[in-house]
Jmol script that loads the backbone (N, CA, C; Angstrom):
load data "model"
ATOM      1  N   UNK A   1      42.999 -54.551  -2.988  1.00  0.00           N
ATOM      2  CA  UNK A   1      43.192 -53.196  -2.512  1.00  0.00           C
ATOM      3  C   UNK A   1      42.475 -52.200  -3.412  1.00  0.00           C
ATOM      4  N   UNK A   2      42.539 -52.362  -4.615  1.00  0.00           N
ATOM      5  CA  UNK A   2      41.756 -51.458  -5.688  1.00  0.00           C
ATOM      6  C   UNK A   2      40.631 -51.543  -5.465  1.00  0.00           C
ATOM      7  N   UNK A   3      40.184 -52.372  -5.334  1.00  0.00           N
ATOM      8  CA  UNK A   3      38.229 -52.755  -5.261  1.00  0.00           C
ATOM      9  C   UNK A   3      38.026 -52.169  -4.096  1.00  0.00           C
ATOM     10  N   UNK A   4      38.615 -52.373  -2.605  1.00  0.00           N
ATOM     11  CA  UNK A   4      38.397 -51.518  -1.769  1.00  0.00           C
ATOM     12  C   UNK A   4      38.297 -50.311  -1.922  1.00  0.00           C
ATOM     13  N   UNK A   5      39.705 -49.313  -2.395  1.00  0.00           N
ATOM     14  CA  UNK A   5      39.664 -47.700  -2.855  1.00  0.00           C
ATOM     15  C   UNK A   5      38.342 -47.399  -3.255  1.00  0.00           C
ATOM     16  N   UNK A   6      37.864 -48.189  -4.673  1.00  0.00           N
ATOM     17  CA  UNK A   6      36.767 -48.003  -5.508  1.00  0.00           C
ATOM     18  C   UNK A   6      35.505 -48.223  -4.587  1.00  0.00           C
ATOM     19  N   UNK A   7      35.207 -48.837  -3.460  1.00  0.00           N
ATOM     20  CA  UNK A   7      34.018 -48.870  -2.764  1.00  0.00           C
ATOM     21  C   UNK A   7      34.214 -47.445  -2.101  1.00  0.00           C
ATOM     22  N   UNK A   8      35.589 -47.377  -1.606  1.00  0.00           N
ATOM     23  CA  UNK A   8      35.150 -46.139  -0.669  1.00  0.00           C
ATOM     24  C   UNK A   8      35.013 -45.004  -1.165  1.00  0.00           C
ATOM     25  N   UNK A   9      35.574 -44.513  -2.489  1.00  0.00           N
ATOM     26  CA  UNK A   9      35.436 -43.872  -3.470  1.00  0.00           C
ATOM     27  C   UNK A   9      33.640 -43.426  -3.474  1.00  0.00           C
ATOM     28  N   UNK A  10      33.099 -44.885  -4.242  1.00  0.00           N
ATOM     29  CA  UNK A  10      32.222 -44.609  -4.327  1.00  0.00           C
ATOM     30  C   UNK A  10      31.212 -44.273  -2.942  1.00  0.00           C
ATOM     31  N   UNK A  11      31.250 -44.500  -2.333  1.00  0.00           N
ATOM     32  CA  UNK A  11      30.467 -43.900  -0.523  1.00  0.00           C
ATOM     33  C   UNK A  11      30.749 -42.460  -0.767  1.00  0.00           C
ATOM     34  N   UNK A  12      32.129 -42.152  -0.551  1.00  0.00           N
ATOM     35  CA  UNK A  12      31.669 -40.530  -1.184  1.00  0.00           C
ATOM     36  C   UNK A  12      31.326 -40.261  -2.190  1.00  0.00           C
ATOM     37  N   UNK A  13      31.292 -40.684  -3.160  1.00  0.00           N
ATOM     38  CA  UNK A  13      30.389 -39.864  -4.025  1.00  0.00           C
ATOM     39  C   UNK A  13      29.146 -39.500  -3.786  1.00  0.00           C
ATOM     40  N   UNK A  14      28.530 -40.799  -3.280  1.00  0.00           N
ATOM     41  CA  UNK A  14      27.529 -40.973  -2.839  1.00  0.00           C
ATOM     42  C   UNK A  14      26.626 -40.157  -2.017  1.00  0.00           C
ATOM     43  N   UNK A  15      27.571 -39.860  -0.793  1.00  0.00           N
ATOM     44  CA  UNK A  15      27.432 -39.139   0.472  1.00  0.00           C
ATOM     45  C   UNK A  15      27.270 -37.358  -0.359  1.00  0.00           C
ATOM     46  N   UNK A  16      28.310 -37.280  -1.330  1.00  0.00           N
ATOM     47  CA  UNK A  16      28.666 -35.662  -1.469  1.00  0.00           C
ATOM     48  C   UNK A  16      27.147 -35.755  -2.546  1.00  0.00           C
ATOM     49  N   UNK A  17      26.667 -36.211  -3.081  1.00  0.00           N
ATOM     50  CA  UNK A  17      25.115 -36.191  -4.007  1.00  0.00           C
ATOM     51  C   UNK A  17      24.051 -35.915  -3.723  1.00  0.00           C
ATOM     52  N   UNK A  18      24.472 -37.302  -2.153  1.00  0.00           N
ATOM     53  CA  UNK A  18      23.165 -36.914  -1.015  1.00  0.00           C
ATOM     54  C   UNK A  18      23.060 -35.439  -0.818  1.00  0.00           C
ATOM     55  N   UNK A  19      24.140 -34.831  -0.472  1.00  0.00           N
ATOM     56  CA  UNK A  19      24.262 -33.879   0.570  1.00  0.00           C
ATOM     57  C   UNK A  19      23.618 -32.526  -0.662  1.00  0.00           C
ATOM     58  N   UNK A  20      24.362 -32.521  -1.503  1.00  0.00           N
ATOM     59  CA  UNK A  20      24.040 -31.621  -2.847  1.00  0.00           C
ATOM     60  C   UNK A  20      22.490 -31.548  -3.819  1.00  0.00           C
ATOM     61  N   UNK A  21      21.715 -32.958  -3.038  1.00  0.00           N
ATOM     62  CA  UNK A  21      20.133 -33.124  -3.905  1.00  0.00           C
ATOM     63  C   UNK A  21      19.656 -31.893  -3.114  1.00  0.00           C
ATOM     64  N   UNK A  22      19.797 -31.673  -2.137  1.00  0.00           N
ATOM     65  CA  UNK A  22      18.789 -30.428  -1.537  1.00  0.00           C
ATOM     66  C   UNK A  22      18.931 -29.193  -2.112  1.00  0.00           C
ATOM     67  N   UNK A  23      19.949 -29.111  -3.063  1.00  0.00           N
ATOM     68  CA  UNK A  23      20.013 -27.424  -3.609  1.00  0.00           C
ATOM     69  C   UNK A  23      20.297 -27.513  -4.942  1.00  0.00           C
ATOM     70  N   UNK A  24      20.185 -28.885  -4.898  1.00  0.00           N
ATOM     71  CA  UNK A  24      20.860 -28.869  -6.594  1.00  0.00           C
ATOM     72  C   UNK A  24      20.215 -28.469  -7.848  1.00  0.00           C
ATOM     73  N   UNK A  25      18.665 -28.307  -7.563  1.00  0.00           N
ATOM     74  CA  UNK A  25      17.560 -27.617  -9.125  1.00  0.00           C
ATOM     75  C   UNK A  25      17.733 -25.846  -8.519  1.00  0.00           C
ATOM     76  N   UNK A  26      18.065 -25.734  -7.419  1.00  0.00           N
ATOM     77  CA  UNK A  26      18.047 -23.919  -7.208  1.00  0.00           C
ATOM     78  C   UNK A  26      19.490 -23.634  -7.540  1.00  0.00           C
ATOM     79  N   UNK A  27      20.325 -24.518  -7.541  1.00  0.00           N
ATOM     80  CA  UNK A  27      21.773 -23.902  -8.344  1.00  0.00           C
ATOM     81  C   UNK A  27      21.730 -24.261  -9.994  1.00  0.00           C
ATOM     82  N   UNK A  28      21.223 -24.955 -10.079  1.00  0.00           N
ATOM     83  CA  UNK A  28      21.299 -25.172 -11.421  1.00  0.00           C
ATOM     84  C   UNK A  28      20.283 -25.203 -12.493  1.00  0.00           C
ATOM     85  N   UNK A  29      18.779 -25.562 -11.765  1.00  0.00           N
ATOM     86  CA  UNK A  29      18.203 -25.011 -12.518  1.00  0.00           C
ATOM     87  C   UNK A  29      17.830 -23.986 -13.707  1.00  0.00           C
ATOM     88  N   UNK A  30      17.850 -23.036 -13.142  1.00  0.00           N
ATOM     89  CA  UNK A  30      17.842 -21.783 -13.674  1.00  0.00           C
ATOM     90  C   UNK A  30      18.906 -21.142 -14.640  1.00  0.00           C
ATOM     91  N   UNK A  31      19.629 -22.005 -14.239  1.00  0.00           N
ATOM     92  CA  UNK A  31      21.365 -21.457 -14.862  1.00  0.00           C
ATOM     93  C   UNK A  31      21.457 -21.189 -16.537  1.00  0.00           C
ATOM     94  N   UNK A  32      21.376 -20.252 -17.377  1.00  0.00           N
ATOM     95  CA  UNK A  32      21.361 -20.111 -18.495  1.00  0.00           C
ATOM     96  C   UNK A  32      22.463 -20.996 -19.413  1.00  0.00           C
ATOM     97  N   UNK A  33      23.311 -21.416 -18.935  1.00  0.00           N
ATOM     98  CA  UNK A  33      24.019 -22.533 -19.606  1.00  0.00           C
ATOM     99  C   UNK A  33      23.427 -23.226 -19.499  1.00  0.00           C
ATOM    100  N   UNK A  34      23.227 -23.906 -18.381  1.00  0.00           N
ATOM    101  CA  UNK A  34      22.667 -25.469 -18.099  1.00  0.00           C
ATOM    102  C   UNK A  34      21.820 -25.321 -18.939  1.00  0.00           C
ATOM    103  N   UNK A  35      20.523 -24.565 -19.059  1.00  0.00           N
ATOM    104  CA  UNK A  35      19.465 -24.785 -19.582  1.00  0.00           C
ATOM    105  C   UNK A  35      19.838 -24.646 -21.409  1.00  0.00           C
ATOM    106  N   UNK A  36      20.386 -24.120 -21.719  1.00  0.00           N
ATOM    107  CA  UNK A  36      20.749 -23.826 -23.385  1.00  0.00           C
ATOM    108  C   UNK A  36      21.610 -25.224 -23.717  1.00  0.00           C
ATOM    109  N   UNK A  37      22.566 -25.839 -22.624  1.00  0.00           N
ATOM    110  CA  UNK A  37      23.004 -27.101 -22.807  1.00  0.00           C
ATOM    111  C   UNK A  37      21.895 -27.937 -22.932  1.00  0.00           C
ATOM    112  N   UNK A  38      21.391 -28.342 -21.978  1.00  0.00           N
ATOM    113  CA  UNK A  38      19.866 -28.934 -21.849  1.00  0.00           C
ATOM    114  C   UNK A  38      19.105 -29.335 -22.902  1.00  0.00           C
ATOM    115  N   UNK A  39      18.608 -27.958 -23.325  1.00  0.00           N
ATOM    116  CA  UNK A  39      17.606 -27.557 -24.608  1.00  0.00           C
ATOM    117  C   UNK A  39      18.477 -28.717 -25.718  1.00  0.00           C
ATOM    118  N   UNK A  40      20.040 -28.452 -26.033  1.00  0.00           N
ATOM    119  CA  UNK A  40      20.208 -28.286 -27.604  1.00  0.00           C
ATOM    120  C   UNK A  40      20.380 -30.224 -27.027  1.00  0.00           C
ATOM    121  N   UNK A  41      20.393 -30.738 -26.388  1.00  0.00           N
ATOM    122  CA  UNK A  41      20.431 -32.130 -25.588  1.00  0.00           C
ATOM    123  C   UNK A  41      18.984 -33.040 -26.189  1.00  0.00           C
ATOM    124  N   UNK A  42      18.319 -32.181 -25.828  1.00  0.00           N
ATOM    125  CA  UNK A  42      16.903 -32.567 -25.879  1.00  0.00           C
ATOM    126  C   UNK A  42      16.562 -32.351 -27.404  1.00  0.00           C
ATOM    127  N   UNK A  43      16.910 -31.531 -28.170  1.00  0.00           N
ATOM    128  CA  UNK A  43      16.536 -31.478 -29.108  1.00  0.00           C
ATOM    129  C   UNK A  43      17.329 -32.814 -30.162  1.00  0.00           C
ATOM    130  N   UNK A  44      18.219 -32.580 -29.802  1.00  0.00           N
ATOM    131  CA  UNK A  44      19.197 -33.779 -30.609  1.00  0.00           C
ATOM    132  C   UNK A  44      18.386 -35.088 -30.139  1.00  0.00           C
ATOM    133  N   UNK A  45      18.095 -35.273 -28.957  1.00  0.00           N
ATOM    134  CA  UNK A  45      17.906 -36.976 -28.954  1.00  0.00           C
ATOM    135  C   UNK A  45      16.481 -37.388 -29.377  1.00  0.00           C
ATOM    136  N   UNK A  46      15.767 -35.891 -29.600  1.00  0.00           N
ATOM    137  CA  UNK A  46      14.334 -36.174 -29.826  1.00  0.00           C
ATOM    138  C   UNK A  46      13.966 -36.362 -31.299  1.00  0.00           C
ATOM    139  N   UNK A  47      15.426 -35.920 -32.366  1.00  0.00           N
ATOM    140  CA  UNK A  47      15.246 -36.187 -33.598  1.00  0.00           C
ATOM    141  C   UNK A  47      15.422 -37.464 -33.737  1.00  0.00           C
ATOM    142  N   UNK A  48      15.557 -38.606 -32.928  1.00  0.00           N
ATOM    143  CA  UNK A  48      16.011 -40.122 -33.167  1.00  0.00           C
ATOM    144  C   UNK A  48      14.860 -40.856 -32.485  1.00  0.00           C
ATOM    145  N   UNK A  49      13.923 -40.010 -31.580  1.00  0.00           N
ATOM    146  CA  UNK A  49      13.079 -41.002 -30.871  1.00  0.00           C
ATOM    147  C   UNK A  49      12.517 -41.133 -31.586  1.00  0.00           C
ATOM    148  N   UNK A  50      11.440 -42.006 -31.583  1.00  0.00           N
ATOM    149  CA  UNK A  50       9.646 -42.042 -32.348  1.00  0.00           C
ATOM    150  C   UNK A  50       9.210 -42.031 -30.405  1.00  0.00           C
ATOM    151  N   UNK A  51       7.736 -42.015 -31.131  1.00  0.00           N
ATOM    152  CA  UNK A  51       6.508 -41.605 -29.772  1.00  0.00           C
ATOM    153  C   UNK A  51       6.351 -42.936 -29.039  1.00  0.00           C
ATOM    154  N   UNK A  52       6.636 -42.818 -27.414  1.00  0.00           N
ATOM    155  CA  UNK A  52       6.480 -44.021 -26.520  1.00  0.00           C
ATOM    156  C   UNK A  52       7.933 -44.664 -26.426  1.00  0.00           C
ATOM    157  N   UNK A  53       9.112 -43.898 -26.737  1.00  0.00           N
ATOM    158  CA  UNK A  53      10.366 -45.048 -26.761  1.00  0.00           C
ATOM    159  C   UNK A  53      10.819 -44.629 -25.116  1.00  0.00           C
ATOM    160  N   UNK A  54      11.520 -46.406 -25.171  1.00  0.00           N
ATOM    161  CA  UNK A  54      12.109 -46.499 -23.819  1.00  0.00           C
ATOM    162  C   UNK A  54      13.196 -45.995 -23.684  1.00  0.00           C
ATOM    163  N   UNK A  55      13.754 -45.089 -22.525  1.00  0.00           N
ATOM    164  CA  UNK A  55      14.384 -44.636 -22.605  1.00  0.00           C
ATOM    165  C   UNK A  55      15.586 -44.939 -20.821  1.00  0.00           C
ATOM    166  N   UNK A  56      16.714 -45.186 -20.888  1.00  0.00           N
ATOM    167  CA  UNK A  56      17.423 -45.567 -19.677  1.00  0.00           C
ATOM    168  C   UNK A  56      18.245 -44.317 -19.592  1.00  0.00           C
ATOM    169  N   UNK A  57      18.333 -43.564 -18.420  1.00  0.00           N
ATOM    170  CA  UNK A  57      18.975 -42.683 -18.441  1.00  0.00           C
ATOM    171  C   UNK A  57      20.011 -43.033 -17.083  1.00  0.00           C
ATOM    172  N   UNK A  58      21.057 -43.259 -17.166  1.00  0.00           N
ATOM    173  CA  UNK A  58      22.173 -43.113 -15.995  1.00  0.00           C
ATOM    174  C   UNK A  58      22.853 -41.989 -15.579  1.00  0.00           C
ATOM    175  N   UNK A  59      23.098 -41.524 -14.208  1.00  0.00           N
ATOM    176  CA  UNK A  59      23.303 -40.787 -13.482  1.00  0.00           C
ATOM    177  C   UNK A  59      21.800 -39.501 -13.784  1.00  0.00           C
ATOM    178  N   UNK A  60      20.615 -39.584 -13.168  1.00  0.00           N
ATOM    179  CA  UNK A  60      19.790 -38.700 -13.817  1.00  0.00           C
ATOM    180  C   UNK A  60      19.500 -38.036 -12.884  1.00  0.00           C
ATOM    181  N   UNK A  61      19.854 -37.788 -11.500  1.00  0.00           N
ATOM    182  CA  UNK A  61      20.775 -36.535 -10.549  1.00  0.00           C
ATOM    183  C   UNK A  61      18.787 -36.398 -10.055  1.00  0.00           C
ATOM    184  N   UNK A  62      18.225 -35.376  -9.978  1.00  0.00           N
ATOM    185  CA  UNK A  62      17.086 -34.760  -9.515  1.00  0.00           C
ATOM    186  C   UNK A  62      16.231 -35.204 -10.814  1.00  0.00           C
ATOM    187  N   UNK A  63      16.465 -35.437 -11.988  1.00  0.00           N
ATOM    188  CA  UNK A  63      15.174 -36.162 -12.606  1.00  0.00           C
ATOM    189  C   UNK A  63      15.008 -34.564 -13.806  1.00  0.00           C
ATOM    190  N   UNK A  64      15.885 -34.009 -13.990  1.00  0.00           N
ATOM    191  CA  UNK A  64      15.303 -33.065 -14.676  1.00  0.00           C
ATOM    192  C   UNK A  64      14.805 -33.302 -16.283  1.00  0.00           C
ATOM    193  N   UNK A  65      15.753 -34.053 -17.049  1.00  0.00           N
ATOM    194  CA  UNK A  65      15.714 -34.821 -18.662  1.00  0.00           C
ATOM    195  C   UNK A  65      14.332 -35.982 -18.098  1.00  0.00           C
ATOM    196  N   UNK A  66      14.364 -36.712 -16.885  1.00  0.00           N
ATOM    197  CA  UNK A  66      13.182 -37.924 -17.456  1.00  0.00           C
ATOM    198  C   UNK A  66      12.600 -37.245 -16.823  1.00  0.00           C
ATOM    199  N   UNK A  67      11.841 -36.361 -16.203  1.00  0.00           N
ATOM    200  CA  UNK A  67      10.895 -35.917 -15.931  1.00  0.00           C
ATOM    201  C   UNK A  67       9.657 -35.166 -17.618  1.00  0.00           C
ATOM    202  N   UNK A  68      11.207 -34.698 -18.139  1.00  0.00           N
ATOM    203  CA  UNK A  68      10.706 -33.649 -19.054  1.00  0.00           C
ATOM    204  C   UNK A  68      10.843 -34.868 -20.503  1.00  0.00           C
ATOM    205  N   UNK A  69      11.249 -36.374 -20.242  1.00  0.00           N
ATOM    206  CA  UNK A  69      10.885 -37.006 -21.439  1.00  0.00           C
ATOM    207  C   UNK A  69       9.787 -37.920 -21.001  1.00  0.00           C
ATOM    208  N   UNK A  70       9.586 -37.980 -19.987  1.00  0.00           N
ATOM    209  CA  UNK A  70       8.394 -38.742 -19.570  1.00  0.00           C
ATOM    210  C   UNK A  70       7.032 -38.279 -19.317  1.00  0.00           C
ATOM    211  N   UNK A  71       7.095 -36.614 -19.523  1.00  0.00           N
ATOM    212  CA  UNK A  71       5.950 -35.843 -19.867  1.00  0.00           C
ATOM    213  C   UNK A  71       5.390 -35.709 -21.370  1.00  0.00           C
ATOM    214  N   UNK A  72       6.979 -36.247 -22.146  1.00  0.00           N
ATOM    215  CA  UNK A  72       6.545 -35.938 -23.437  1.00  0.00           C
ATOM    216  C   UNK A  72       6.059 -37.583 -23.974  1.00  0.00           C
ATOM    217  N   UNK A  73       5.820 -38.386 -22.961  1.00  0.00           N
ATOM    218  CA  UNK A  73       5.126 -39.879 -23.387  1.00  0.00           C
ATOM    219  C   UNK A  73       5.949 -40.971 -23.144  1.00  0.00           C
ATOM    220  N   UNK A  74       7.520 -40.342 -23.750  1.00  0.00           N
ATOM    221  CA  UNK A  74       8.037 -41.901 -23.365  1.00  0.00           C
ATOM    222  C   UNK A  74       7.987 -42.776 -21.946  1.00  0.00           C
ATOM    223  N   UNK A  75       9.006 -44.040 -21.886  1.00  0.00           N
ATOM    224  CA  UNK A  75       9.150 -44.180 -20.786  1.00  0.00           C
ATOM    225  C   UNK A  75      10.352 -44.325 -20.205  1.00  0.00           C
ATOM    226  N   UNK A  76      10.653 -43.849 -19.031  1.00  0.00           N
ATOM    227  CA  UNK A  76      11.663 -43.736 -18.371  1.00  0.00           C
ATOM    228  C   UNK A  76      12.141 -44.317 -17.373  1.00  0.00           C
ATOM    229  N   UNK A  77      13.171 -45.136 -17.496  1.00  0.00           N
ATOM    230  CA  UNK A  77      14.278 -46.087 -16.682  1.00  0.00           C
ATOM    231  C   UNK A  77      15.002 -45.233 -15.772  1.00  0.00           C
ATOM    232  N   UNK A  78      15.492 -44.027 -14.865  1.00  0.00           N
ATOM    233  CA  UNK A  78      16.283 -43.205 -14.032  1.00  0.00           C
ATOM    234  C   UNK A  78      17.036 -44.116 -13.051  1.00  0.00           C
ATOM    235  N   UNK A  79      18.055 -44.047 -12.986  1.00  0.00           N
ATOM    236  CA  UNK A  79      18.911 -44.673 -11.924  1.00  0.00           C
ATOM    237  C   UNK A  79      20.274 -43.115 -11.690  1.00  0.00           C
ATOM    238  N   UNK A  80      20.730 -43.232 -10.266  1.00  0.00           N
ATOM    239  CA  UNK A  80      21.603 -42.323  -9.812  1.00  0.00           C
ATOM    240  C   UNK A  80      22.303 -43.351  -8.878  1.00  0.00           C
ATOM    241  N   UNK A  81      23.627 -42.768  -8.479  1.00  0.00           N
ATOM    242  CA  UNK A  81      24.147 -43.358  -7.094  1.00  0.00           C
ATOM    243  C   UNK A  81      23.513 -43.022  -6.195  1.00  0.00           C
ATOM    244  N   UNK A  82      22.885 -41.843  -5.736  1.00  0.00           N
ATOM    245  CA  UNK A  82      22.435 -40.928  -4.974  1.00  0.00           C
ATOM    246  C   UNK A  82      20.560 -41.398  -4.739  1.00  0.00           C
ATOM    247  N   UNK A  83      20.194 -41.843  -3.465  1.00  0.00           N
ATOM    248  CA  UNK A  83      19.154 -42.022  -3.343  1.00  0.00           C
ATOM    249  C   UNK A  83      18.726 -40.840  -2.999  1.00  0.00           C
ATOM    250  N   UNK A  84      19.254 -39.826  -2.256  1.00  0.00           N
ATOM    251  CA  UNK A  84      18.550 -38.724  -2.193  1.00  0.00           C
ATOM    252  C   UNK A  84      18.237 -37.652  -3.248  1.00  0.00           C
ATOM    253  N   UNK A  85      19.239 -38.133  -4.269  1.00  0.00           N
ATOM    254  CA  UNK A  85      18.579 -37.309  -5.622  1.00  0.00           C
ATOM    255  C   UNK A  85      17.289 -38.116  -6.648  1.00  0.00           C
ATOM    256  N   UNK A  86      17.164 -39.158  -6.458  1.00  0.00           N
ATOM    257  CA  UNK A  86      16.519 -40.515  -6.736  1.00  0.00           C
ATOM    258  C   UNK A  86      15.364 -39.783  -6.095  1.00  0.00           C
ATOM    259  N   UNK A  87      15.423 -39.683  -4.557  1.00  0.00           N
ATOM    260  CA  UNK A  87      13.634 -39.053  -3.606  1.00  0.00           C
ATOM    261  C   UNK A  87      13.454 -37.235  -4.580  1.00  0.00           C
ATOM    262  N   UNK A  88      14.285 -36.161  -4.888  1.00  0.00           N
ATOM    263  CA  UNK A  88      14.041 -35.738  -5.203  1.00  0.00           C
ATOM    264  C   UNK A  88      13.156 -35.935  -6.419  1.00  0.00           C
ATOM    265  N   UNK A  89      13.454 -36.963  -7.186  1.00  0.00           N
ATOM    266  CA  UNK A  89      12.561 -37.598  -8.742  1.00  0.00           C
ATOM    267  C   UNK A  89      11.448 -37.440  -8.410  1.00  0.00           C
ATOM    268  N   UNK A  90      11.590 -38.794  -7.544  1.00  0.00           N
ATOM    269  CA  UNK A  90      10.262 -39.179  -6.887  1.00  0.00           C
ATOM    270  C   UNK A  90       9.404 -37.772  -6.687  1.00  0.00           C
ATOM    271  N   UNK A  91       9.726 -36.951  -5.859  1.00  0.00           N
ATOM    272  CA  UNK A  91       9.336 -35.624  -6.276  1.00  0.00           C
ATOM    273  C   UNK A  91       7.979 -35.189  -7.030  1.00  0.00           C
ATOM    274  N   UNK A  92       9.529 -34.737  -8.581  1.00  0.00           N
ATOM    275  CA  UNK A  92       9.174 -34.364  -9.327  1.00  0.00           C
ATOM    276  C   UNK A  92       8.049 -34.939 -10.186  1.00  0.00           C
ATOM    277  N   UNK A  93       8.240 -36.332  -9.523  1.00  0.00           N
ATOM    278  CA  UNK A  93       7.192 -37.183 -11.260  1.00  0.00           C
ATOM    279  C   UNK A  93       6.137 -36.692 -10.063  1.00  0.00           C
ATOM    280  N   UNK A  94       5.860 -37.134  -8.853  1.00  0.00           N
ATOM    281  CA  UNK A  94       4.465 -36.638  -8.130  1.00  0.00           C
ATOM    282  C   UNK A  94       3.875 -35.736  -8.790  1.00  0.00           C
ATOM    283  N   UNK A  95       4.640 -34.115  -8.512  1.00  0.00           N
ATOM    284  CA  UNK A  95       3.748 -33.189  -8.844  1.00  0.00           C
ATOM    285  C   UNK A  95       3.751 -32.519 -10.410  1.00  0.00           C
ATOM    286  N   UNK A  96       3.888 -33.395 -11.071  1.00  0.00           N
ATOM    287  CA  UNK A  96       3.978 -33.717 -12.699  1.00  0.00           C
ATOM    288  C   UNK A  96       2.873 -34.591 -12.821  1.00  0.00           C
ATOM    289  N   UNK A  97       2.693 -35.466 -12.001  1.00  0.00           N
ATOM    290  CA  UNK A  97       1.379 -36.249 -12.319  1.00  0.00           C
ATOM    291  C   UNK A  97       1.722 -37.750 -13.163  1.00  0.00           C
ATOM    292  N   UNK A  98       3.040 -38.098 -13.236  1.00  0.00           N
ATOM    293  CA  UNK A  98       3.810 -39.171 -13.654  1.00  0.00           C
ATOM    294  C   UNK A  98       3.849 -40.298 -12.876  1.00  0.00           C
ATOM    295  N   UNK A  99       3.583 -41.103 -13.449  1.00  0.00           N
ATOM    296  CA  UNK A  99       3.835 -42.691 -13.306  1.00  0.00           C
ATOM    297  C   UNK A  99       5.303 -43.286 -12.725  1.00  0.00           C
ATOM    298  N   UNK A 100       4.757 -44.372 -12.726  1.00  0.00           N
ATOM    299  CA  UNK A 100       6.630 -44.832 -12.090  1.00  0.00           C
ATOM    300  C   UNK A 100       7.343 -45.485 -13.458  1.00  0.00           C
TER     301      UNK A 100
END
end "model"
wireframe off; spacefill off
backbone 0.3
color backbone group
């Protein structure tokens, strides 16, 4: 019975991600938290990388962190529940000029 809950659980999540990739960099993008969260994010994990490290990021929603660590060289693993935030990536690495 639990494992069931937990599948259907997860379908919505799923479903509510899908539905939320279409607006989700114009709500949040821009957002002066998000982005000052973001920043001090990026700065912390970049004092531990060296140049070219692999990097796995889970739940990575529209691709905003591996977009912006996979410009800076490394490489990037992205997985989401959400395939439609997954096509948004896809996206982003396009018109970034990024690799898979």
């Amino acid at each position: 019975m639990k494992e069931m809950y937990a599948g259907i659980q997860e379908q919505v999540v799923t479903k509510a991600f899908d539905k939320q990739s279409k607006s989700f960099d114009q709500l949040y993008s821009h957002d002066e938290i998000i982005r000052y969260k973001r920043e001090r994010v990026r700065a912390h994990v970049e004092k531990w990388m060296v140049p070219g490290s692999n990097i796995l990021e889970l739940n990575a929603g529209t691709g905003e962190d591996a977009v912006y660590f996979a410009g800076k060289g490394h490489r990037v693993h992205a997985t989401d529940i959400s395939a439609a935030m997954l096509e948004k990536l896809d996206e982003k690495k396009e018109a970034n000029g990024l690799g898979n």
